[in-house]
ZAVEXVO-593651 format. One line per 2 residues: number of its first residue (from 1); their letters; for each residue y, z, x of N, C-alpha, C. Coordinates in steps of 0.02 Angstrom, whole numbers, plus 50000, padded with zeros to 5 digits. Each point is the difference from the previous one (the first is absolute). Layout:
BEGIN
NUM) A) Y Z X Y Z X Y Z X ~ ...
This chain:
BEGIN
1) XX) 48034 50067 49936 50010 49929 49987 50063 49976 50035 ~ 49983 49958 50034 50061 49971 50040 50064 49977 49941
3) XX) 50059 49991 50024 50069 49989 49958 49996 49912 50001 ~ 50022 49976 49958 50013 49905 50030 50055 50017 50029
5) XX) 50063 50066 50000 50083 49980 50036 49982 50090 50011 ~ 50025 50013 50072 50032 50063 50026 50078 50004 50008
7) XX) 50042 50012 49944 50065 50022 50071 50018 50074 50002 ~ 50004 50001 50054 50056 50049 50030 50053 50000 49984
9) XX) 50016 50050 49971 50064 50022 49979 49997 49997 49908 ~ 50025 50074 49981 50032 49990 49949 50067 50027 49965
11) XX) 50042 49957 50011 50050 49985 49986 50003 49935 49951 ~ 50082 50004 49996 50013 49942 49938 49978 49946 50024
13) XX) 49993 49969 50067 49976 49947 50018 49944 49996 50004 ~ 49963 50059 50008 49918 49992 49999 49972 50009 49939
15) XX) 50024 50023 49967 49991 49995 49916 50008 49954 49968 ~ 50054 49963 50027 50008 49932 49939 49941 49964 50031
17) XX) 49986 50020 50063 49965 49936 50027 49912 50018 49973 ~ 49989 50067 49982 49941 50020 49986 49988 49974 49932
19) XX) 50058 50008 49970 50005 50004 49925 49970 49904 49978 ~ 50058 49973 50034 49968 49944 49998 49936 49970 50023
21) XX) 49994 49990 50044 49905 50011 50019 49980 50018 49947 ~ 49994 50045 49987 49949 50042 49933 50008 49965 49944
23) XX) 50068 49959 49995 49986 49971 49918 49960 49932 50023 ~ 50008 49991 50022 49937 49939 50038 49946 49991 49985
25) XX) 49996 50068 49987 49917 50029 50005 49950 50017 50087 ~ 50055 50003 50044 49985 50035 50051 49985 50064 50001
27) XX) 49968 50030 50032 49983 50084 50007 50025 50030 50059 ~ 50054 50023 49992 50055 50014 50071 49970 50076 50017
29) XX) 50003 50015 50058 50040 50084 50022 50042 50002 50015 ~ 50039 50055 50003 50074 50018 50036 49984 50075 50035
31) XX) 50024 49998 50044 49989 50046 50062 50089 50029 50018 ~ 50010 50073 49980 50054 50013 50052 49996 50065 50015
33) XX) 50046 50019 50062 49984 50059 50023 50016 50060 49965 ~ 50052 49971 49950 50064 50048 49958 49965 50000 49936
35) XX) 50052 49976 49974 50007 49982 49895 50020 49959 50010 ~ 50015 49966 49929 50005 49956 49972 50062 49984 49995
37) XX) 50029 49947 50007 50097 49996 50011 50018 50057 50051 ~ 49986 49984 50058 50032 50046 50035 50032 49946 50064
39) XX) 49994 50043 50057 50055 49966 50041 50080 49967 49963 ~ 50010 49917 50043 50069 49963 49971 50000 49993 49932
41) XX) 49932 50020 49965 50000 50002 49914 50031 50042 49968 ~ 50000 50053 50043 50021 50074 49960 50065 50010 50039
43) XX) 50034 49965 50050 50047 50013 50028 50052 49967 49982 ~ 49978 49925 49958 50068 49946 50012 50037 50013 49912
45) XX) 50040 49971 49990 50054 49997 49935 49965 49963 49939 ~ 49941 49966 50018 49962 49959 49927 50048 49965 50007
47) XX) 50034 49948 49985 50056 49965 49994 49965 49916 50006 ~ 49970 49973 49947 49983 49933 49960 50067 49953 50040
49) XX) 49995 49947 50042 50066 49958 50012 49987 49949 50019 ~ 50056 49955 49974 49970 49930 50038 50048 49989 50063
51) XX) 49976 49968 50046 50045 50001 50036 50009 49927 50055 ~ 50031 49989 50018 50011 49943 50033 50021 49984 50056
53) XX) 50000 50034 50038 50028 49996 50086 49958 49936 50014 ~ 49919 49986 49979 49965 49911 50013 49954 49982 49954
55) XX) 50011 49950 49995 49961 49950 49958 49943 50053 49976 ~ 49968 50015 50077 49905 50034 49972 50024 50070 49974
57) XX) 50049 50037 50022 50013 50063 49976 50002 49994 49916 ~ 50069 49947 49981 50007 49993 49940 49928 49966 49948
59) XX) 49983 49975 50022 49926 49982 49965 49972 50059 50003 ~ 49957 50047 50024 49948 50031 50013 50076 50050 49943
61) XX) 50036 50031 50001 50011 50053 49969 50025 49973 49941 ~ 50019 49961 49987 50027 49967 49921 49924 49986 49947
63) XX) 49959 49983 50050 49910 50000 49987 49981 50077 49962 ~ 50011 50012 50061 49980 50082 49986 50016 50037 49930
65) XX) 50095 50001 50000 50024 50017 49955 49957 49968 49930 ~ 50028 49948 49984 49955 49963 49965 49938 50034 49949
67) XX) 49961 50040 50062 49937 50014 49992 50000 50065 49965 ~ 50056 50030 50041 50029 50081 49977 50037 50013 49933
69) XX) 50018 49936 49979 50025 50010 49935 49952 49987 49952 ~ 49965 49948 49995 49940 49989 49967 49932 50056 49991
71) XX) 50004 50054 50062 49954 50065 49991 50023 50041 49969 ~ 50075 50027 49999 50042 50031 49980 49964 50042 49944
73) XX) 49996 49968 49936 49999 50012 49943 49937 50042 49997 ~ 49925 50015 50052 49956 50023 50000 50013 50058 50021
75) XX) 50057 50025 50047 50005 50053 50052 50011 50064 49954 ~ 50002 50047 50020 50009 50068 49969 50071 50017 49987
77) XX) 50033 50043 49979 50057 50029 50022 50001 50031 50062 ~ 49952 50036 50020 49998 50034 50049 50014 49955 50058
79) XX) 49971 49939 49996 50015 49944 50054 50074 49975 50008 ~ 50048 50025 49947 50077 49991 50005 50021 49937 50026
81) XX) 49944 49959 49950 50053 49924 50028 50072 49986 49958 ~ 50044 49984 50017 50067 50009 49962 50012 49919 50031
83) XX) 50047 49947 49938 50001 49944 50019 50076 50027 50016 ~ 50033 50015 50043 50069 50032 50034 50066 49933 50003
85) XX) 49953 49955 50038 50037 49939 50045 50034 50040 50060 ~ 49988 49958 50044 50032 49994 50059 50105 50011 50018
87) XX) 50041 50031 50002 50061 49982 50012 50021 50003 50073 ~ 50015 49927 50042 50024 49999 50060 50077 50012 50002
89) XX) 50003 50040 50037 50083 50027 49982 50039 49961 50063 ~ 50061 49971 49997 50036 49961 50035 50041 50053 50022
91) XX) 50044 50016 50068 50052 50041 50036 50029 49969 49987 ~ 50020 49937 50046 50079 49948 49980 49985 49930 50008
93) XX) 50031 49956 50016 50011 49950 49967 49953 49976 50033 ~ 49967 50011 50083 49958 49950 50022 49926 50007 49951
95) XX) 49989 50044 49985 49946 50042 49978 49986 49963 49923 ~ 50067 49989 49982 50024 49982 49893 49958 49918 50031
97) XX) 50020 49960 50077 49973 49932 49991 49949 49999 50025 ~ 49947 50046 50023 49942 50018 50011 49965 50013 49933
99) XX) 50026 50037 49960 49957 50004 49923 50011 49936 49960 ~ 50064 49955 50002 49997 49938 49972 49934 49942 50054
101) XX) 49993 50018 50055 49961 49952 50020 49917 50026 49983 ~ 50009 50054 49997 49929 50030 49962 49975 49966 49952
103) XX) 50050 50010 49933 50022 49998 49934 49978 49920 49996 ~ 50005 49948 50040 49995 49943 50004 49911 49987 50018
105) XX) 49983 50023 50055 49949 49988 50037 49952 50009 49937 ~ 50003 50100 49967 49954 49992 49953 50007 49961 49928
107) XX) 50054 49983 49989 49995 49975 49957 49977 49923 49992 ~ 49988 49979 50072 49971 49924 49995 49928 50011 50007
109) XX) 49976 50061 50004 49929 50025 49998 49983 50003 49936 ~ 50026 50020 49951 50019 50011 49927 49976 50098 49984
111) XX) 50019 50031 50066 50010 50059 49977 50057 50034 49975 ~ 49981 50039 49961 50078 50022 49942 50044 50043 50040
113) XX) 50055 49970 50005 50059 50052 50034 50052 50015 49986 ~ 50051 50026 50007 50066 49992 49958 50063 50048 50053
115) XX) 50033 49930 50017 50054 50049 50035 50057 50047 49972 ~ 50036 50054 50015 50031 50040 49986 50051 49993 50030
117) XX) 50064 49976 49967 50073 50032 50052 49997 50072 50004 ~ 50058 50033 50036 50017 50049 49998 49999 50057 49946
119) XX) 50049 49956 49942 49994 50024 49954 49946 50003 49947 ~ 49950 49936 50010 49940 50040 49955 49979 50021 50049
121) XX) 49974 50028 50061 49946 50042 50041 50033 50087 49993 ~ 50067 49993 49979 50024 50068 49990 49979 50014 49920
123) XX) 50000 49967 49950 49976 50013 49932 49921 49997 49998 ~ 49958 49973 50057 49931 49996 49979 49981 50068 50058
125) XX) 50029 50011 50040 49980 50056 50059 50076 50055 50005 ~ 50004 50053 49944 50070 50016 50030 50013 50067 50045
127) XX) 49932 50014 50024 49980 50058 50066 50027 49959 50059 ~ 50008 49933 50008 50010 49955 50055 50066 50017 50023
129) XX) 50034 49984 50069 50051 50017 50013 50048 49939 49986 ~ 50069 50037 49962 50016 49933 49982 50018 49934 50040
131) XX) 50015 50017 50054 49998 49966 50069 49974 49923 49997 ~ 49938 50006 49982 49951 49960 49994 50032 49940 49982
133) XX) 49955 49910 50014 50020 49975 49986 49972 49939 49952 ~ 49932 50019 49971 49978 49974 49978 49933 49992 50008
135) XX) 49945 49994 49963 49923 49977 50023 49981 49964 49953 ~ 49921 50007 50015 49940 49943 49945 49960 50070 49982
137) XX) 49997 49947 49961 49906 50054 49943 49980 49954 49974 ~ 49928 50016 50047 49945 49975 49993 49952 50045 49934
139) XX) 49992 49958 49957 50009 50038 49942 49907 50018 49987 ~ 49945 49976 50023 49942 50010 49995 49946 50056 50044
141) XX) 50056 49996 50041 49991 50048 50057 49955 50087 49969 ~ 49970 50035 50027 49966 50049 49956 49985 50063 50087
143) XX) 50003 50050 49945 49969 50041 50045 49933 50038 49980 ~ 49962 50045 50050 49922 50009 49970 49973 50067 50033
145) XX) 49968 50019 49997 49972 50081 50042 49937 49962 50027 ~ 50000 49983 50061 49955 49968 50016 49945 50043 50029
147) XX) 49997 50063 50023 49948 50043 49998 49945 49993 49942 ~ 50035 50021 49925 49962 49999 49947 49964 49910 49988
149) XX) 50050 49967 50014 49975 49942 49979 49925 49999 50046 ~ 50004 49998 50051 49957 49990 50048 49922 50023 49963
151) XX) 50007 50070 50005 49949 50040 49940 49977 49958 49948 ~ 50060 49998 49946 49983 49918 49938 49948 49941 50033
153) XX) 50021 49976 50055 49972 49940 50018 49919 50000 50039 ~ 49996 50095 50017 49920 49999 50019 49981 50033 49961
155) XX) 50008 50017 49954 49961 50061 49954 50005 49948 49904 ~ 50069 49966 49980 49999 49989 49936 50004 49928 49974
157) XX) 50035 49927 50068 49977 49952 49970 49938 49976 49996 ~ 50025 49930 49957 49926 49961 50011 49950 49998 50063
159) XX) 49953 49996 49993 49940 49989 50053 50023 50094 50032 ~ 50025 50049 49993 50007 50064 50028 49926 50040 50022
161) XX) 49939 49974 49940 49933 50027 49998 49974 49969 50080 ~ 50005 49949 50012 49995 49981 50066 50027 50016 50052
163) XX) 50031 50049 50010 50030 50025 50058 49980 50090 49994 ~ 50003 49983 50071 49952 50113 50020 50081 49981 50062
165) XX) 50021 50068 49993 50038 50039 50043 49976 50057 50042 ~ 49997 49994 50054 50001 50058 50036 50046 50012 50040
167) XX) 50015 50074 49989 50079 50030 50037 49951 50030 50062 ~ 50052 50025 50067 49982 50039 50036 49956 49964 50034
169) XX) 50003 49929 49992 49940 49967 50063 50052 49956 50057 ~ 50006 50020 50046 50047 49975 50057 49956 49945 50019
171) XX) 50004 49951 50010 49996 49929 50031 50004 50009 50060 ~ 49963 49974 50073 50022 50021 50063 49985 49904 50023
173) XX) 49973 49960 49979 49962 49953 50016 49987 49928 49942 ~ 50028 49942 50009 49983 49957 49954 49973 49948 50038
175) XX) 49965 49948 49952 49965 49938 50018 49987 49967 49950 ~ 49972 49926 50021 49986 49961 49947 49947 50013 49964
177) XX) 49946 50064 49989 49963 50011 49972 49998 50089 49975 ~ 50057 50042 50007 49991 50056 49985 50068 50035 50037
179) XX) 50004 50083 49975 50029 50024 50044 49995 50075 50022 ~ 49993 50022 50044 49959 50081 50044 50076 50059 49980
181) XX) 49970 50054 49965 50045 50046 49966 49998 50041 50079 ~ 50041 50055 49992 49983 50050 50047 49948 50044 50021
183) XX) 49975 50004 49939 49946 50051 50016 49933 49953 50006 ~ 50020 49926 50018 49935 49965 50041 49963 49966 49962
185) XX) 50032 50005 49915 49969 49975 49955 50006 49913 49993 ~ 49956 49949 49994 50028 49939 49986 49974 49976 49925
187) XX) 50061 49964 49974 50028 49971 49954 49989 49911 49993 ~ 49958 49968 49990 49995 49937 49981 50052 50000 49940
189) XX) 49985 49914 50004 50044 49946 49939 49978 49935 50025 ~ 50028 49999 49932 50006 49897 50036 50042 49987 50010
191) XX) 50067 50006 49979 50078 50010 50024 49992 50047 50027 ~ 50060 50008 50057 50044 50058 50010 50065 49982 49996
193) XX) 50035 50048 49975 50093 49977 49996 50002 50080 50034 ~ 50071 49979 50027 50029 50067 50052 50075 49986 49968
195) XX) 50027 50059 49928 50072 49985 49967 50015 50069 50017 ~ 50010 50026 50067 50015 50067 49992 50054 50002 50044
197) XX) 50062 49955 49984 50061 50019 50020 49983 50011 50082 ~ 50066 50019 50030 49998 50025 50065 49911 50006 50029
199) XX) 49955 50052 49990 49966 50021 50015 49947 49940 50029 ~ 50012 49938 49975 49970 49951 50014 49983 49984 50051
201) XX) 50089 50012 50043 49986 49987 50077 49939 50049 50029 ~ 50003 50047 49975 49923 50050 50038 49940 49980 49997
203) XX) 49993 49945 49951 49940 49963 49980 50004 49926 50026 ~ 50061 49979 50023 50007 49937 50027 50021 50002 50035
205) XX) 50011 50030 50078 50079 50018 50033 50044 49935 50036 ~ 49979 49955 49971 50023 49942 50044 50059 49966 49942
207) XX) 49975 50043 49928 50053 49957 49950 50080 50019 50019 ~ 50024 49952 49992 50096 49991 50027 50021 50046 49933
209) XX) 49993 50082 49991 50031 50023 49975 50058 50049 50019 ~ 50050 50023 49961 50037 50040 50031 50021 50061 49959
211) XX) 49993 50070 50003 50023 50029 49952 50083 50011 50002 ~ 50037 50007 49931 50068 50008 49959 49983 50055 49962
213) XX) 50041 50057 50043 50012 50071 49965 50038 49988 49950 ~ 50026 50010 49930 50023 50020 49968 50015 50079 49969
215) XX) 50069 49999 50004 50014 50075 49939 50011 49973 49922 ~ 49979 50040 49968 50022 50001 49921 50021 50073 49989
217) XX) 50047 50023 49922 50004 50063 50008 50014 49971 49918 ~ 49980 50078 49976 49996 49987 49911 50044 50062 49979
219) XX) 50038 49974 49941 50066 50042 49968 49973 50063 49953 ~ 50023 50027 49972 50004 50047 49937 50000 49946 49949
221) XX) 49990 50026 49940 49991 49957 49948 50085 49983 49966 ~ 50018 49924 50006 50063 49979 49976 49987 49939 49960
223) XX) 49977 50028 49929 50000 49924 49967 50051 49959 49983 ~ 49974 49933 50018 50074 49950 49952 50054 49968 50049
225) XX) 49958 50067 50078 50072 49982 50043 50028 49942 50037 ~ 49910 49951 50008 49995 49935 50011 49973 49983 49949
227) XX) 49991 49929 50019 49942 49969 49948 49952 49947 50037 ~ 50019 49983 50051 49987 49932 50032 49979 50031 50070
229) XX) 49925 49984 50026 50001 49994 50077 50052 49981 50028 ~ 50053 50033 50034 50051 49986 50049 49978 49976 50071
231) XX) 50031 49943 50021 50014 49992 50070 50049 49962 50032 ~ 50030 50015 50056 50023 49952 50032 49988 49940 50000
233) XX) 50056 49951 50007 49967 49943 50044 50006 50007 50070 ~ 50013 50045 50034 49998 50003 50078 49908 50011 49984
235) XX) 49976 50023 49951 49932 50023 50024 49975 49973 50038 ~ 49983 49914 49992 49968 49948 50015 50011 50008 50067
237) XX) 50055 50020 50034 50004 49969 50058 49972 50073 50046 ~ 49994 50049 49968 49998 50061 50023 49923 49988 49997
239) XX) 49948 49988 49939 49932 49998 49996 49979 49970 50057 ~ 50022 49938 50042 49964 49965 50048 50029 50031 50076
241) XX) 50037 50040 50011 50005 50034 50063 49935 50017 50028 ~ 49990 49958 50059 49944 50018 50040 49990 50081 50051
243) XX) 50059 50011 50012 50000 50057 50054 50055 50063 49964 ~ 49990 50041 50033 50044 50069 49995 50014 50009 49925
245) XX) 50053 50023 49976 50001 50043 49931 50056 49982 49956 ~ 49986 49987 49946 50053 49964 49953 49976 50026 49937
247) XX) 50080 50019 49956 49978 50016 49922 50028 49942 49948 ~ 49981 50008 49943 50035 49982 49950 49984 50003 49937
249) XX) 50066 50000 49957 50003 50016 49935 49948 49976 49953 ~ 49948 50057 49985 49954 50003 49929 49986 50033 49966
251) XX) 50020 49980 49937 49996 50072 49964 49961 49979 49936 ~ 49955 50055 49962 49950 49977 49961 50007 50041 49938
253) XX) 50004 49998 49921 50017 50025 49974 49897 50019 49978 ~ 49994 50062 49988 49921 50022 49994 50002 50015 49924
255) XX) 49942 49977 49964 50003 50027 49919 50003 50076 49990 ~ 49998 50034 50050 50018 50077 49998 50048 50019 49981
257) XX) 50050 49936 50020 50073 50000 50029 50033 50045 50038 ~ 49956 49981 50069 50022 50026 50064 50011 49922 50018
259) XX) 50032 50013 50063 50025 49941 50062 49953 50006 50017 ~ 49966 49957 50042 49965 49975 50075 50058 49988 50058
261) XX) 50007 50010 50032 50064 49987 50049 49972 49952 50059 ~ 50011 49955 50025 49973 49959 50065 50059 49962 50036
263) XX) 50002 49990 50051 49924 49983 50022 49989 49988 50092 ~ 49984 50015 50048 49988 50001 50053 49957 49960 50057
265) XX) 50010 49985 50048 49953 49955 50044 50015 50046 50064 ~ 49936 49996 50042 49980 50021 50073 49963 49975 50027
267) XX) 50014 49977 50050 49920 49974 50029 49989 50032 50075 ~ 50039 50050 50006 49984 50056 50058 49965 50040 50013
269) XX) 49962 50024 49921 49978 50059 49993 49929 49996 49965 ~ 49956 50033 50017 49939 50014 49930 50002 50066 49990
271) XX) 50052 50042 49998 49994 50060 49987 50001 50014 49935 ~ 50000 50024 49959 50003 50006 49952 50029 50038 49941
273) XX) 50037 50043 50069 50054 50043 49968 50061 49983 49940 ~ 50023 50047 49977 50066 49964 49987 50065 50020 50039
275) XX) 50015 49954 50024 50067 50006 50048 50075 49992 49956 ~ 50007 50067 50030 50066 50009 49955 50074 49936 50030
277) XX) 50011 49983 50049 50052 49984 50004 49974 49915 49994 ~ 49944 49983 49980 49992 49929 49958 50002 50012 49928
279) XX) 49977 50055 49996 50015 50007 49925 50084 50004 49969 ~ 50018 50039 50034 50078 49995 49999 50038 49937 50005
281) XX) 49987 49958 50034 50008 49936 50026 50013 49958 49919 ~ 49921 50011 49970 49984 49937 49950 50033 50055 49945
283) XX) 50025 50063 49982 50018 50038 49935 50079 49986 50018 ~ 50011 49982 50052 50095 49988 50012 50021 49934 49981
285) XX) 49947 49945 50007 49994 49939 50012 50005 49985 49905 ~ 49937 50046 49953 50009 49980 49937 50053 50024 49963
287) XX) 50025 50073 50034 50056 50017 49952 50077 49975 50015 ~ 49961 49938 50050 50065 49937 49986 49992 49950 49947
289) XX) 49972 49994 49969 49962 49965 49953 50017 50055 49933 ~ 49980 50044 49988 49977 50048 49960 50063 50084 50018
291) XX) 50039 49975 49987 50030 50063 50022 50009 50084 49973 ~ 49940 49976 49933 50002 50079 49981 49932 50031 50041
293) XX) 49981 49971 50032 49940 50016 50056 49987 50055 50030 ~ 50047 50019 50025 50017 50084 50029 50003 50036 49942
295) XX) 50024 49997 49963 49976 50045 49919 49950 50018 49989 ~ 49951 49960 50011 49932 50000 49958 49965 50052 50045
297) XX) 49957 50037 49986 49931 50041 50024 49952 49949 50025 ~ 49978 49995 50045 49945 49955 50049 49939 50044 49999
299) XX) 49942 50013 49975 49950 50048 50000 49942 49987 50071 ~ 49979 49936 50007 49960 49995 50051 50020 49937 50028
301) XX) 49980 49999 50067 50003 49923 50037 49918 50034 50033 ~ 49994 49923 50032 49949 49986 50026 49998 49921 50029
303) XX) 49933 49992 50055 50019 49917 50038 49940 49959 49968 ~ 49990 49946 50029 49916 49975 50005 50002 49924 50048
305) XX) 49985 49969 50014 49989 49964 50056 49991 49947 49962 ~ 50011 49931 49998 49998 49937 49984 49943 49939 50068
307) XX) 49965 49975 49969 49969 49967 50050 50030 49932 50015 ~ 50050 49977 50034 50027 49938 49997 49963 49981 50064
309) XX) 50009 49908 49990 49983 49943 50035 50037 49962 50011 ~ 50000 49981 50079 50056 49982 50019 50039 49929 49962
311) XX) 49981 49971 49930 50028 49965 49988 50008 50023 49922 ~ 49989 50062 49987 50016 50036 49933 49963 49984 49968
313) XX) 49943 49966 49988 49967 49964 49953 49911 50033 50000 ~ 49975 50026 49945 49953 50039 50041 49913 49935 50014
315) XX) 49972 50045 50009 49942 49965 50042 49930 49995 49941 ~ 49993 49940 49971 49952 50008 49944 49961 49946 49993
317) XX) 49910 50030 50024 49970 49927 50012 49951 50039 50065 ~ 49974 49943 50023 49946 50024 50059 50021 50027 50056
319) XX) 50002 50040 50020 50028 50022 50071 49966 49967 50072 ~ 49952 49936 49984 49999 49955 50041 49989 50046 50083
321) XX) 50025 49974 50062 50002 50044 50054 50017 50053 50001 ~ 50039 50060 49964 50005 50040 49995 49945 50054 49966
323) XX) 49949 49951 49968 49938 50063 50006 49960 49946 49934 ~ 49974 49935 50033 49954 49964 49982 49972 50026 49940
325) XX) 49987 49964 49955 49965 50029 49931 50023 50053 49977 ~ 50076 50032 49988 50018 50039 49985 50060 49977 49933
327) XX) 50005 50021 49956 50082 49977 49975 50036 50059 49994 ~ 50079 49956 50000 50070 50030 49994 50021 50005 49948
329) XX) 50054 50073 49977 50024 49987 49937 50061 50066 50007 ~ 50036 49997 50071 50044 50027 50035 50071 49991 50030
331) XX) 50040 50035 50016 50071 49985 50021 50032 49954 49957 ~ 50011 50055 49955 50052 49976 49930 50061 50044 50026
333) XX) 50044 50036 50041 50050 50040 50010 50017 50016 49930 ~ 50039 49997 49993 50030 50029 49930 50003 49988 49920
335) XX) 49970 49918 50013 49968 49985 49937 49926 50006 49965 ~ 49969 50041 50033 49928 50015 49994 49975 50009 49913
337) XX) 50063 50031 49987 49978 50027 49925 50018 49933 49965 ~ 50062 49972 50023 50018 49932 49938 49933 49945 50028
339) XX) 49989 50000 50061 49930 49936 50013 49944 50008 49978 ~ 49985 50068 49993 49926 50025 50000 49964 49953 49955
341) XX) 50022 49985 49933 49957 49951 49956 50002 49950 50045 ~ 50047 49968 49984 49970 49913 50053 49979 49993 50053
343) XX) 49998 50070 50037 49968 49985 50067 49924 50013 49988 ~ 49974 50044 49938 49936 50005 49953 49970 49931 49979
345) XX) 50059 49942 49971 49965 49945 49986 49986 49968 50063 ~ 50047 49976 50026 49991 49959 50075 49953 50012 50038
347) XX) 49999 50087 50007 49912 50009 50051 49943 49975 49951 ~ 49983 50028 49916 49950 49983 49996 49989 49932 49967
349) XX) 50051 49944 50013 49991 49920 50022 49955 49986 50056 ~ 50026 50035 50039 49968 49991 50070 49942 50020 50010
351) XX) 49964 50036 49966 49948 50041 50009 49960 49980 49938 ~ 49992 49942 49953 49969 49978 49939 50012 49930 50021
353) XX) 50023 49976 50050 50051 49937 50010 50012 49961 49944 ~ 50046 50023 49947 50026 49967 49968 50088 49979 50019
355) XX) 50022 49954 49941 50074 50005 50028 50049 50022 49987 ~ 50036 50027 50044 50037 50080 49994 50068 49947 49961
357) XX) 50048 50069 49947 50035 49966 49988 50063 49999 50022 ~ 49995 50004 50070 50075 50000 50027 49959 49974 50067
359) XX) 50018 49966 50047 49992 49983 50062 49978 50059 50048 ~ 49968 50000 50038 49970 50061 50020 50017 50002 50082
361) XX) 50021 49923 50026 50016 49999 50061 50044 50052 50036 ~ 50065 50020 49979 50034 50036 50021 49991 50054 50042
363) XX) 49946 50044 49954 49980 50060 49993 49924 49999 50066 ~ 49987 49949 50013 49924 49998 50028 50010 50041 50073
365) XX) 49978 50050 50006 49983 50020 50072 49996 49960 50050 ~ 49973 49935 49986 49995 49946 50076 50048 50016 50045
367) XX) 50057 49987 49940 50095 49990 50015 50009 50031 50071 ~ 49965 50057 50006 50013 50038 50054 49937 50019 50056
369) XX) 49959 49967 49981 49955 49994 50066 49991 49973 50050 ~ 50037 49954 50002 50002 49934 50069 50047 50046 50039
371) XX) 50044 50005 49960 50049 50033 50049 49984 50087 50028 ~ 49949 50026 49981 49979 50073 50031 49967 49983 50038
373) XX) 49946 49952 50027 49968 49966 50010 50035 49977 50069 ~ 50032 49954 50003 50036 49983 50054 50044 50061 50043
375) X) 50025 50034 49952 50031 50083 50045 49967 50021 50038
């Protein structure tokens, strides 16, 4: 029996997006070559955030969040959502009027924030170096095991009976009416969605994606020692580096109570190694931040690749010239796990045509077809 929705990929983004479909009362498949939460799912920090570098960024993830707190209460333990909040840590003074202009922006959004001098960011964080000069906490902020969730969202919510998974089926081929596995097999739908991160471009190669290596590396168990997702505010400016290699300070407190340590950018490489002297780079970089850092036991690192678009914003909606009768639900770079819900509602607006509840323009693939087009 044919599916009414195929996507490719399952991951947190192809899950929320399955998940939803299905409460619809759609009858989805999901197709991947792996498991389930794998790839940038099983690679990135979970880290729930709102964020605001633009207008559509801050909508689509304050949306999201939103959405993530309101599921919350269904998830497992095992899914380790922890409501943490966010702490942007300030160096010095330019940085202290960078978190006050934050502190402002969201708060005319009416998201909850609360700045910290010195002296409370040393009583609310006192692993921090005292150096420091102050930040915000963003107090709703949450973190999540987005592998497991992923699982939750095709196997245990609502509409879940409506969705068949199959692992181990590689995708070589999509269209507006189906899509050809490797071993020659074809796959109808009435949708097709293609949410499989990076891999997309192999199925679209014309989409303006780019892969972002990242390192992460995870501690020995130290409870208590944070409490708050740590980051810079240099992050921001470090996240949008287009070329060559830049780190910065992230650090993630895990209900294990281990660290997550982050965080890294490349856009030189798809290797997949872990390279020691970037890793070194971003563990010198936090235990400026964190200076009992070199103390701690580090047990594993590992990378995973981010699918960014050249305007950071990912691609969700019809893929139009890029592969006619096909949809998008791709190049989220690093927010994949905090978008995944709203980029779930927004596609299946589009695909029920009802009206989505956030503006959907932003995000539309068109954005970038005139101009591949003309290249």
């Amino acid at each position: 029996m044919t599916a009414d929705a195929l996507i490719v990929g399952a991951g947190i983004v192809g899950a929320a997006c399955a998940a939803e479909l299905a409460a619809l009362g759609m009858r989805v498949e999901v197709l991947d070559a792996q498991g389930i939460g794998g790839g940038a799912t099983a690679a990135g920090m979970g880290h729930i955030v709102v964020m605001n570098d633009s207008p559509a960024e801050f909508a689509l993830s304050r949306y999201s969040r939103d959405l993530w707190l309101d599921l919350a209460p269904q998830l497992r333990p095992r899914d380790a959502f922890a409501r943490c909040g966010t702490l942007w840590v300030a160096a010095d003074d330019e940085e202290w009027q960078a978190a006050r202009s934050m502190h402002a922006a969201f708060e005319a959004q009416g998201v909850v924030a609360q700045l910290l001098d010195a002296p409370a960011l040393r009583a609310c964080e006192p692993a921090l170096a005292a150096s420091m000069a102050g930040g915000l906490r963003i107090e709703h902020d949450s973190i999540v095991y987005a592998p497991t969730v992923a699982e939750w969202l095709l196997t245990r919510s609502p509409g879940a009976a409506n969705i068949r998974v199959r692992l181990g089926a590689t995708v070589t081929s999509v269209d507006a009416s189906g899509v050809t596995l490797a071993d020659g097999e074809r796959v109808g739908a009435g949708q097709v969605i293609v949410a499989n991160g990076l891999g997309a471009q192999q199925l679209v190669p014309s989409l303006p994606l780019q892969p972002k290596k990242g390192h992460l590396l995870i501690t020995d168990r130290y409870p208590g020692l944070i409490r708050h997702q740590l980051l810079e505010l240099g992050y921001i400016k470090s996240a949008h580096h287009a070329v060559g290699t830049s780190v910065a300070f992230n650090a993630q407190p895990r209900p294990t109570g281990q660290l997550l340590i982050g965080s890294s950018r490349q856009f030189d490489t798809t290797d997949p190694t872990v390279e020691m002297p970037v890793l070194a780079q971003m563990l010198q970089r936090a235990a400026h931040y964190l200076p009992v850092l070199p103390t701690l036991n580090g047990i594993r690192a590992w990378t995973g690749f981010r699918a960014a678009s050249p305007d950071g914003l990912p691609l969700i909606g019809p893929a139009g010239e890029f592969a006619p009768g096909v949809w998008l639900a791709t190049g989220h770079e690093g927010l994949g796990v905090t978008t995944s819900l709203a980029t779930a509602k927004l596609l299946a607006a589009q695909i029920v045509g009802t009206l989505a509840p956030i503006p959907v323009e932003p995000y539309l693939p068109v954005r970038f077809v005139e101009k591949v087009i003309h290249e």
